[in-house]
N, C-alpha and C positions, 0 to 999 in steps of 0.2 A: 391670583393666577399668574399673574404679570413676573411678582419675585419668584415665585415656582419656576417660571423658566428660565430667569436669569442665576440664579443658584444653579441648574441642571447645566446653564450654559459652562457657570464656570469651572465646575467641579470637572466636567470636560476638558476644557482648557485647562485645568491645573494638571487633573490625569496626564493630559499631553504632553505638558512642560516636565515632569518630572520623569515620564518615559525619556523624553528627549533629551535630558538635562540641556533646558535649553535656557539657560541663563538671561538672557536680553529678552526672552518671551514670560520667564519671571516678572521682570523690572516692570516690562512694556504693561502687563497687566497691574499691576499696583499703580501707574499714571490710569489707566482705562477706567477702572473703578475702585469704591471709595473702599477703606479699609476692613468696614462692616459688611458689607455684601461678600468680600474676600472671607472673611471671616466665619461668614453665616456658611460658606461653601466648604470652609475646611473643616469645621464641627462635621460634616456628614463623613467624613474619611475617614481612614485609617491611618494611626500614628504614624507611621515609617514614611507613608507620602508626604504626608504633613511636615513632617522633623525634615525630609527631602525639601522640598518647596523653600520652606523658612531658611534652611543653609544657601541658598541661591543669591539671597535679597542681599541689598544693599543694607549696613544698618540703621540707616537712617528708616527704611521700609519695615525692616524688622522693628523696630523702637515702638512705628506709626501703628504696627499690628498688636503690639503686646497693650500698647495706651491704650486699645479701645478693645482690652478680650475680656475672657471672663476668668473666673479661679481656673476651673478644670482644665483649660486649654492653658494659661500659666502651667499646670503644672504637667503637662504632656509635654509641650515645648522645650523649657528650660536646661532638661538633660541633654538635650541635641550641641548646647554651648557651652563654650569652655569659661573658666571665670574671666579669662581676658576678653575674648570674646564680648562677654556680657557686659563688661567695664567699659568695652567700648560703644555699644548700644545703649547703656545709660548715658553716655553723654547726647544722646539725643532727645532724652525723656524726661519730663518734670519732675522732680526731686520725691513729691507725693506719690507718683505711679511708682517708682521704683522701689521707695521705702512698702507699696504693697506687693510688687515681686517681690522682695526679698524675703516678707514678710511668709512665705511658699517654700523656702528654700531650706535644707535641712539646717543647722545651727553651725556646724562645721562649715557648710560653704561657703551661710552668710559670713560668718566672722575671719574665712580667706579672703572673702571678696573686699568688705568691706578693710582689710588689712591692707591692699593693693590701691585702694585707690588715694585720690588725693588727700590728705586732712582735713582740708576745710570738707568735703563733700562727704566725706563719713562720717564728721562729727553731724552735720546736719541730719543725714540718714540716720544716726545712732538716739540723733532727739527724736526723730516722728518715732522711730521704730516703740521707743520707750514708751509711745501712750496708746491708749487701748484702741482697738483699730475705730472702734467707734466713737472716741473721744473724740473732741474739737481738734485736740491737737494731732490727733489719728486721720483726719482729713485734710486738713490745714494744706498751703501748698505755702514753701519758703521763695519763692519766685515772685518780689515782690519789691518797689522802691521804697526802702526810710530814709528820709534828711532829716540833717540836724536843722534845729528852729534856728539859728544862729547864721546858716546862711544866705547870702543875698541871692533873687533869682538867678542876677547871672551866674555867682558859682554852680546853682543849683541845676540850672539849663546845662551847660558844661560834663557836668558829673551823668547827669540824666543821660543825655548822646552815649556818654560812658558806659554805661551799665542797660541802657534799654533795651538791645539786641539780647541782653544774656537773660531777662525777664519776661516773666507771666503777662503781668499785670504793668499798665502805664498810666492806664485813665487815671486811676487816683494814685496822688500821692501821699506816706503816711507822714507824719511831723511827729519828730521826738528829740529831749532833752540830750542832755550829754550822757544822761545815763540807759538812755534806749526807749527812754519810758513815754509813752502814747499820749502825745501832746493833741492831736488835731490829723485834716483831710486838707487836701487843699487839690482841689479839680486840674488838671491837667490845660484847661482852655483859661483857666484864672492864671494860671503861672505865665502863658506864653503872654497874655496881653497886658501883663504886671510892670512896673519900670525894675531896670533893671539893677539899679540899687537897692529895691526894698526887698527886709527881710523877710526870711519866712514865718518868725515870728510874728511877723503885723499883716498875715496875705491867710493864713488856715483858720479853717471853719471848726468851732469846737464840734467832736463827735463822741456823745458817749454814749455808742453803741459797741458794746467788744463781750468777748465770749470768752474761759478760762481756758488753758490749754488741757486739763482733766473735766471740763464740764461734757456731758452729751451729747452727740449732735444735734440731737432732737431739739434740742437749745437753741441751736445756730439757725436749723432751721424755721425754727417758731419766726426767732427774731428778722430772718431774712424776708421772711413770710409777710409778718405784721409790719414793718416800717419800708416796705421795699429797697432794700440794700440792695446794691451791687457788689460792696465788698463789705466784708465783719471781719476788724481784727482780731486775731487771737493771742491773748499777752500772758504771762506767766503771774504769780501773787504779786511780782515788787510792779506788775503792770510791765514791764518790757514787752516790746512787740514780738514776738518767736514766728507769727505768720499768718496769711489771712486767707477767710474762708469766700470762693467767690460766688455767687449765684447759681451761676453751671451748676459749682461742684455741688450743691443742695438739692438741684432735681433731682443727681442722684440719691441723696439721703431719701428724697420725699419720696422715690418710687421702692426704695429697699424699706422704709421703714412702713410705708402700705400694706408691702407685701405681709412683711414678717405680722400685722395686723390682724388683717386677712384669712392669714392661715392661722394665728395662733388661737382666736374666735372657734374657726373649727380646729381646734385641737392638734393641728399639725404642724411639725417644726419649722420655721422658714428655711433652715439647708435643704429640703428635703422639694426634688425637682419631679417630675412626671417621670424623666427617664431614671430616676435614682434606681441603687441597687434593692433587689427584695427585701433583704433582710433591713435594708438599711429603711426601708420606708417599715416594715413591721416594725422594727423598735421605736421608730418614732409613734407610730401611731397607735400602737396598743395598750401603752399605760393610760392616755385618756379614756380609751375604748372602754377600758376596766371601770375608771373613776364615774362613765357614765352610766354600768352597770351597774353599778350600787346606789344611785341616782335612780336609776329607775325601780332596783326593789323596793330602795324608798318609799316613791310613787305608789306600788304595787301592794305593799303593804297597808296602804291607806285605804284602799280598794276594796284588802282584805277585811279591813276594819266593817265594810257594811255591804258583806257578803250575803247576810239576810234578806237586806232592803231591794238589792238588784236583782236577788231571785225572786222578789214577790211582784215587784216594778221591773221586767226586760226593758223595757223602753228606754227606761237610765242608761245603759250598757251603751244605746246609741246616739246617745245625748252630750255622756261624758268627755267624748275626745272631740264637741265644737267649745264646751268650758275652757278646757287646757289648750286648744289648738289655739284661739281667737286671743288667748291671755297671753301666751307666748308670742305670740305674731306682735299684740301692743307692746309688750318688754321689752323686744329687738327691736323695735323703733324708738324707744325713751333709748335703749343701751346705746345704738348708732349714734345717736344725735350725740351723748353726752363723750364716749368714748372718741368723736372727731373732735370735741371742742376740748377736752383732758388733752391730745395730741395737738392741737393747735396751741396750747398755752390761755388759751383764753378762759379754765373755768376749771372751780377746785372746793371743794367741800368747807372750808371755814367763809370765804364769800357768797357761796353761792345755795348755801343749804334754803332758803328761802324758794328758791325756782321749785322745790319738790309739791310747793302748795298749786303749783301750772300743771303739773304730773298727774295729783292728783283731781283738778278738775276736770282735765281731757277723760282722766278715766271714765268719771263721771260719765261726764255727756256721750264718749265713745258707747263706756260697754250698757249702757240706759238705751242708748237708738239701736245696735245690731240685737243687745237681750232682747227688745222689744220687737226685731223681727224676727228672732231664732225663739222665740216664745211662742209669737203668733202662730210662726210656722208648726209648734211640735204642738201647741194646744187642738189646734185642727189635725192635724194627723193621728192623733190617741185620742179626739174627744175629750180631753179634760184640759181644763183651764190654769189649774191648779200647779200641770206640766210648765205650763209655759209662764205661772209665777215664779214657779224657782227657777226656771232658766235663766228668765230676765235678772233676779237676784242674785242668782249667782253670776252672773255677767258682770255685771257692774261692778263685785267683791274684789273678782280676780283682778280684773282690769286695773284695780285701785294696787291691787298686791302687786301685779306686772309692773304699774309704773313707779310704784317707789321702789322697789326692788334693780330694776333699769336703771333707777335713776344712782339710789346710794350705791350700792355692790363697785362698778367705779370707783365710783370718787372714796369711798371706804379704803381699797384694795390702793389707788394712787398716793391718798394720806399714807399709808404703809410701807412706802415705796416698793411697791409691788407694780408690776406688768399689768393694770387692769383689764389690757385683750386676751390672755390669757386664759382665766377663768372665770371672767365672768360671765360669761354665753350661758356655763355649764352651771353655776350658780341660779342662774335667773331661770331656765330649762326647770332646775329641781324645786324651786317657789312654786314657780306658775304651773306644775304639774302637782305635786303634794297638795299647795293651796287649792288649786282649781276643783282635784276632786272632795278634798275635803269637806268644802264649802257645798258643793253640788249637791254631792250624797247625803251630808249631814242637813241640808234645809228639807231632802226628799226625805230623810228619817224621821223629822220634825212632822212633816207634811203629808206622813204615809198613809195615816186613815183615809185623806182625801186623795191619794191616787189610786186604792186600789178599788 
């Protein structure tokens, strides 16, 4: 409730300013509050006050708004300035943010823009631009100190005073050869209390922690993950350092690559936002919609297969969807676990194929305890006993199908280089539905003189 009124507060106050073009009441608001709350106020407006607002600021304020927006407000924005304009507000902003504004900008602008500015700062922007935005090197930020191993702290202190102000990062420092190439770390508190003749060569810690400039994020962040890094270089094949990835910039990987997770489990695309456009969320979402309808004729078809049995036995009919519900429910718990640890790095089908014999004991024990009370319960309910054999029996079956099915469909789909959030929900879904009735009906076809 609290940000509900500060959002309504500002969107007021911005209305105001922009009625008023009241420039200093611009500024003064951008010191009042933080970049995000400004933010979260101008997403509720309408472009022209917004485009309004933004032309007021200072660019250093403008710079602070674009570093922390999202696509759709990059690309509302950016029409409102000129490419000089814009050249001048990247000088306030990290090399990485800007190489993903531009990354928005139609092909012609970028390569005006990027024409105007300095050389050294386009060739830099012309290397992120070249890697996939998701690539290492697609996040990487170049704002970063190398020294050569060759010199002594004092040159090194010297050069550092030099260059600090223009940099990201200071804590660490990288250590590389005459050729660029990623020698070592060497901590920013070991350098000051070093003498001042010794090299760098005899003060850096070896580090071989580094990630390629074409590898995944997902990479970056596994590694960031598992060894607690603050910083991962990012080096090219011959190993030169091109830039490094830092902690920060990885929560956002871990909260974009959740998401896209997330939603792609149920079948929807990660661009695709609550407020998207209609059509734009029907195209996403209806080729899964389709691929789960022939999924369930599947199902359906099985069904058909002992169409006899359930008309002579009704009671199956209300027995069938605790088989398939209870199967699916353990499948998505083997899928979750294995699909967090495929995304952690930590677990892959030539290692780890052994853990499916854990899969399938749980089954075991799982679908043995609830068949045996989803038994109990249907034997007393219909008077026969018989009901509540094949319950329990087909409990366990499925359960046993849920969990290897959970378990390979993954790591199968990842050995493939395949997306394993993707489809495998919808995989595991069509097992534990096909299997579960299959198995149900056909032990009650088996079974039918005693049920009826």
């Amino acid at each position: 409730m609290k940000n509900e009124i500060v959002e309504d507060d500002l969107i007021t106050r911005i209305q105001a300013i922009v009625d008023n073009v009241d420039v200093e009441g611009a500024v003064s608001l951008c010191s009042d509050y933080h970049y995000v709350d400004i933010l979260e106020a101008l997403d509720e407006m309408d472009t022209d006050p917004v485009r309004i607002f933004m032309k007021m600021l200072p660019y250093e304020d403008v710079a602070g708004l674009l570093e922390n927006s999202w696509d759709d407000f990059l690309i509302m924005v950016t029409p409102a300035f000129t490419n000089a304009e814009l050249i001048n507000i990247f000088t306030y902003m990290a090399k990485a943010d800007v190489a993903d504004l531009l990354g928005f900008l139609s092909t012609v602008r970028r390569k005006e823009i990027l024409r105007y500015m300095k050389s050294a700062d386009s060739n830099i922007l012309n290397m992120i631009l070249s890697f996939d935005a998701e690539s290492c090197g697609g996040i990487m930020t170049t704002e970063f100190i190398a020294l050569k191993e060759n010199l002594t702290v004092r040159q090194a202190l010297l050069k550092l005073k030099d260059i600090a102000p223009k940099t990201e990062i200071i804590d660490y420092l990288l250590v590389t050869d005459n050729r660029h190439r990623l020698q070592g770390v060497i901590d920013l508190r070991d350098l000051l209390v070093a003498e001042d003749d010794t090299l760098l060569k005899d003060l850096f810690e070896d580090f071989p922690f580094y990630v390629h400039a074409e590898d995944d994020q997902e990479e970056a962040s596994n590694m960031i993950t598992k060894y607690d890094l603050n910083i991962l270089p990012v080096v090219s094949k011959s190993m030169a350092v091109l830039g490094v990835i830092t902690s920060e910039d990885i929560i956002a990987v871990i909260d974009q690559e959740y998401t896209e997770d997330i939603l792609a489990m149920s079948g929807v695309n990660a661009e695709e936002e609550f407020d998207s456009e209609f059509f734009e969320s029907f195209k996403n979402r209806f080729p899964w919609l389709v691929v789960n309808l022939f999924t369930a004729f599947l199902a359906a078809s099985v069904v058909g297969l002992f169409s006899a049995t359930i008309d002579t036995v009704v009671a199956l009919s209300a027995a069938m969807p605790i088989v398939t519900g209870m199967g699916g429910n353990s499948g998505n718990q083997t899928l979750s676990i294995v699909l967090t640890s495929i995304a952690r790095g930590d677990m892959a089908l030539d290692k780890d194929f052994k853990l499916i014999m854990k899969e399938i004991g749980l089954a075991l024990i799982n679908g043995a305890l609830l068949g045996a009370g989803a038994g109990i319960v249907l034997a007393v309910k219909y008077a026969n006993p018989f009901l509540g054999v094949i319950m329990f029996s087909a409990m366990i079956l499925n359960f046993i199908v849920a969990g290897v099915t959970g378990f390979l469909i993954p790591l199968l789909l990842d050995k493939m280089k395949m997306d394993p959030a993707v489809a495998s929900s919808i995989f595991l879904t069509t097992f534990t539905d096909t299997c579960g009735f299959f198995i149900f009906l056909g032990l009650a076809t088996i079974f039918l003189p005693k049920l009826i």
